[in-house]
C-alpha positions, 0 to 999 in steps of 0.5 A: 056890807057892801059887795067891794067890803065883802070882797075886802074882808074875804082877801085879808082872811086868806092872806091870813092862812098860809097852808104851808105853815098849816099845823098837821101831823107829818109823816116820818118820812116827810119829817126826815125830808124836811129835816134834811132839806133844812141841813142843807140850807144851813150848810149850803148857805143857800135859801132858795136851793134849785130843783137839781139841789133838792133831787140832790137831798132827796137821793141823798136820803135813799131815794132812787127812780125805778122803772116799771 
């Protein structure tokens, strides 16, 4: 092959792997996140929820900032 159809086969291959979508095993806790985010989305209505929506899921969930 050629150096353009190299460069072709290699961009197909990686629009193919999406690593969010990449099977793994997820902690508890980032199944719980998860889990919550989705509820949120559904009952939302919302898609795309802004940053200040999800730190709103994420405290939610228990979690807090704390100082050093």
């Amino acid at each position: 092959m050629n150096n353009s159809a190299d460069a072709m086969v290699k961009t197909a291959r990686r629009r193919n792997i999406d690593p969010t979508t990449c099977e793994r095993d997820y902690s508890s806790e980032e199944r719980e996140f998860m889990m919550a985010y989705e509820a949120y989305k559904r009952s939302s209505g919302r898609n795309f929820p802004t940053c200040s929506e999800i730190l709103e899921v994420v405290r939610n969930l228990g979690y807090s900032k704390t100082t050093i």
